[in-house]
Backbone as CSV, one residue per row, in Angstrom:
resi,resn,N_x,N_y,N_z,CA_x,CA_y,CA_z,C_x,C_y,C_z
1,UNK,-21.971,-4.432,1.501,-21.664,-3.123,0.966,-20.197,-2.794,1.253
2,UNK,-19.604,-2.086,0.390,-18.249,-1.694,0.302,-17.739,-0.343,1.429
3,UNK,-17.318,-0.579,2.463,-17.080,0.567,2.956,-15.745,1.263,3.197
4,UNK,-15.034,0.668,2.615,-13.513,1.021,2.782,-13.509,2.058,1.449
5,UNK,-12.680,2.977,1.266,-11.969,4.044,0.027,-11.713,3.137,-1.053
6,UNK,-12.063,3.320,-2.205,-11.555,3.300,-3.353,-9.711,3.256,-3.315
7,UNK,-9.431,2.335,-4.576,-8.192,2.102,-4.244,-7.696,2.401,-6.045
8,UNK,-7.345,3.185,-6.846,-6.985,2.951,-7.871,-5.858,2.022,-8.245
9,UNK,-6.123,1.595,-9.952,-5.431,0.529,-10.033,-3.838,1.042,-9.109
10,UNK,-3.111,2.143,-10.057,-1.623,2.373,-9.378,-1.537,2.336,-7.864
11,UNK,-2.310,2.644,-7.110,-1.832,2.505,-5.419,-2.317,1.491,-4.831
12,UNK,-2.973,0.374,-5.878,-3.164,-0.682,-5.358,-1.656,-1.544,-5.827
13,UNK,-1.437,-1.392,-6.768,0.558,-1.904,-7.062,1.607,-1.432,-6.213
14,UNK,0.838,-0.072,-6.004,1.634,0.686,-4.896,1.954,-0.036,-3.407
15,UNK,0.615,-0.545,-3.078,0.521,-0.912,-1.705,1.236,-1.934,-1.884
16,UNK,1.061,-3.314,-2.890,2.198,-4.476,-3.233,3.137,-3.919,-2.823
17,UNK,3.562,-3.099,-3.825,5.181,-2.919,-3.553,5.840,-2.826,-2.484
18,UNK,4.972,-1.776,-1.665,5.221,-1.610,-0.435,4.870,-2.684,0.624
19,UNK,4.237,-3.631,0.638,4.273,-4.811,1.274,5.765,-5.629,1.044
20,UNK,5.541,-5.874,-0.164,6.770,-6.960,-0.915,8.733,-5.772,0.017
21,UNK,8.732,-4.915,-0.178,9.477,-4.304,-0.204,10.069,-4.544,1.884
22,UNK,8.858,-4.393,2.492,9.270,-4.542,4.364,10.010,-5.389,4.246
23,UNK,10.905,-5.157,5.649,10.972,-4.498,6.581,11.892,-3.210,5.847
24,UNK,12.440,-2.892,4.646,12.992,-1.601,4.232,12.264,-0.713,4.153
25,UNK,11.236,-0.960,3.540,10.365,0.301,2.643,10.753,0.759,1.759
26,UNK,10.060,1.584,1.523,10.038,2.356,-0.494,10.709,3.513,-0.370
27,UNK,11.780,3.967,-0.974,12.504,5.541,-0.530,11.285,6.447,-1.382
28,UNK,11.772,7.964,-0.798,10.852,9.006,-1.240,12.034,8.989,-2.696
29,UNK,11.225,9.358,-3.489,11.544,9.836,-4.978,11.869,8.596,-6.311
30,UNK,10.793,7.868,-5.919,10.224,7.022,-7.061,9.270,7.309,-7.613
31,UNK,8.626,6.560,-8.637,7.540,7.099,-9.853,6.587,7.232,-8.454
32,UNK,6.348,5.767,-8.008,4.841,5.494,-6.899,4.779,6.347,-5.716
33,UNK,5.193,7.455,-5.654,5.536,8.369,-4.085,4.230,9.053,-4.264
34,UNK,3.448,9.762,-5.683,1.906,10.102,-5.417,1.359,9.140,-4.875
35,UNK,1.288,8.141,-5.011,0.396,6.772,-4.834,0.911,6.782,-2.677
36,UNK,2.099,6.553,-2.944,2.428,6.229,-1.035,2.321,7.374,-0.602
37,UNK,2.155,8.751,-0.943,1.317,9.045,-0.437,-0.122,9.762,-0.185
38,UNK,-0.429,8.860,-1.031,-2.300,8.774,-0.879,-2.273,8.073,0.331
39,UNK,-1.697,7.056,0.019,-1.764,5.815,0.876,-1.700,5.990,2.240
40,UNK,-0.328,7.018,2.658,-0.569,7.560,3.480,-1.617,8.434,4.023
41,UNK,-1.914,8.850,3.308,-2.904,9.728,3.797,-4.301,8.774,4.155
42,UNK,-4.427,7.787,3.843,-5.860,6.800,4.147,-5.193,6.116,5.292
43,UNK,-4.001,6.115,6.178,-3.566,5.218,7.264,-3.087,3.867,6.400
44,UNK,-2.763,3.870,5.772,-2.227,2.544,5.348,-1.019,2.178,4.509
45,UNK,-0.321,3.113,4.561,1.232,3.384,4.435,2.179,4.730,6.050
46,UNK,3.004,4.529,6.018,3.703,6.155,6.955,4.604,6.020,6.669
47,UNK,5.311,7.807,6.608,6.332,8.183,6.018,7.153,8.704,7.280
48,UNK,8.064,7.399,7.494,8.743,7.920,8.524,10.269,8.822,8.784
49,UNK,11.006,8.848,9.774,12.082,9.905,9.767,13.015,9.176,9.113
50,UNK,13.436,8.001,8.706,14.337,7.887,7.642,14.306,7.828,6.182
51,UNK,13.147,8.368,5.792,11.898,9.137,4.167,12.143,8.118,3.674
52,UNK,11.306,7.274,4.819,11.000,6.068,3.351,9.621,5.971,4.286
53,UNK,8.955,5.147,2.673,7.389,4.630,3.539,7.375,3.339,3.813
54,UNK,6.564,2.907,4.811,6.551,1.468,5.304,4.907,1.097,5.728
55,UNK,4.856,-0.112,5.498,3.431,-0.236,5.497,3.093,-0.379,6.889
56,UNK,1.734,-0.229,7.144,1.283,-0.050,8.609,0.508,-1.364,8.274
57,UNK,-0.009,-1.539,9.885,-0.815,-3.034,10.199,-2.521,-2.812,9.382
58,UNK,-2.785,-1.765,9.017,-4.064,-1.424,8.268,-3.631,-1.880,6.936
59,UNK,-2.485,-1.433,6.196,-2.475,-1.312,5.144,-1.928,-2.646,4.550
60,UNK,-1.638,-3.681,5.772,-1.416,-5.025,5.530,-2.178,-5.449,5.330
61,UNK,-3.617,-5.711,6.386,-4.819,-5.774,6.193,-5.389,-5.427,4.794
62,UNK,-5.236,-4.473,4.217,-6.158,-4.106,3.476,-5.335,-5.060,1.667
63,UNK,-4.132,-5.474,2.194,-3.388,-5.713,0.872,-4.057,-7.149,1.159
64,UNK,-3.682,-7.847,2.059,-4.509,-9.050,2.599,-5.853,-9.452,1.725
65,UNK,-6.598,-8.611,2.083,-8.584,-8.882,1.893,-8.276,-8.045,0.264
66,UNK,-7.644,-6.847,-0.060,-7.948,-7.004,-1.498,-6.925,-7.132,-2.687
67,UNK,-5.741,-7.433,-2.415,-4.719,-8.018,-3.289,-4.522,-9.236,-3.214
68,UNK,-4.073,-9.795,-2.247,-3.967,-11.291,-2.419,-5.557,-11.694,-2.329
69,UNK,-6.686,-11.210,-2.199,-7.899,-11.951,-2.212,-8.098,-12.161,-3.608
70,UNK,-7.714,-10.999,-4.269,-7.823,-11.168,-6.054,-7.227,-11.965,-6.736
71,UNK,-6.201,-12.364,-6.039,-4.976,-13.331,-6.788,-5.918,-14.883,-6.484
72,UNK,-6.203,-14.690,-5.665,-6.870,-16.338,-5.084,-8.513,-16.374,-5.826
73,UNK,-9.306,-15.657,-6.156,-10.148,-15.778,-6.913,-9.543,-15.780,-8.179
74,UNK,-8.788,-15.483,-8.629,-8.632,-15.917,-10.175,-8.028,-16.896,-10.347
75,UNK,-7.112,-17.646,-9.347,-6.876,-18.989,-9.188,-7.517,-20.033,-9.497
């Protein structure tokens, strides 16, 4: 059974980005800033004091088991 939050398609590109993007992070005032912060708000992005978001060790995890898990099943 599924117990983690729902991830819509955009903050699941979101979370990419924000993976692909560390150790910088994503500045505040791009299209995806609703999305980072949802993200934030589920623990798996933070918006820290230099306003950018950066991914947390959850939200690695979670890009882990369901972004790259998707890429490797359609492989």
């Amino acid at each position: 059974m599924w117990k983690e939050p729902y991830l819509e398609t955009c903050c699941r590109s979101a979370l990419h980005r924000l993976c692909l993007s560390e150790p910088s992070g994503r500045p505040e005032g791009l299209r995806d800033e609703p999305c980072l912060r949802r993200l934030t708000g589920m623990k798996l992005a933070e918006h820290r004091d230099d306003h950018r978001f950066h991914v947390t060790s959850e939200g690695i995890e979670r890009h882990r088991s369901e972004i790259l898990g998707m890429a490797r099943r359609r492989a």
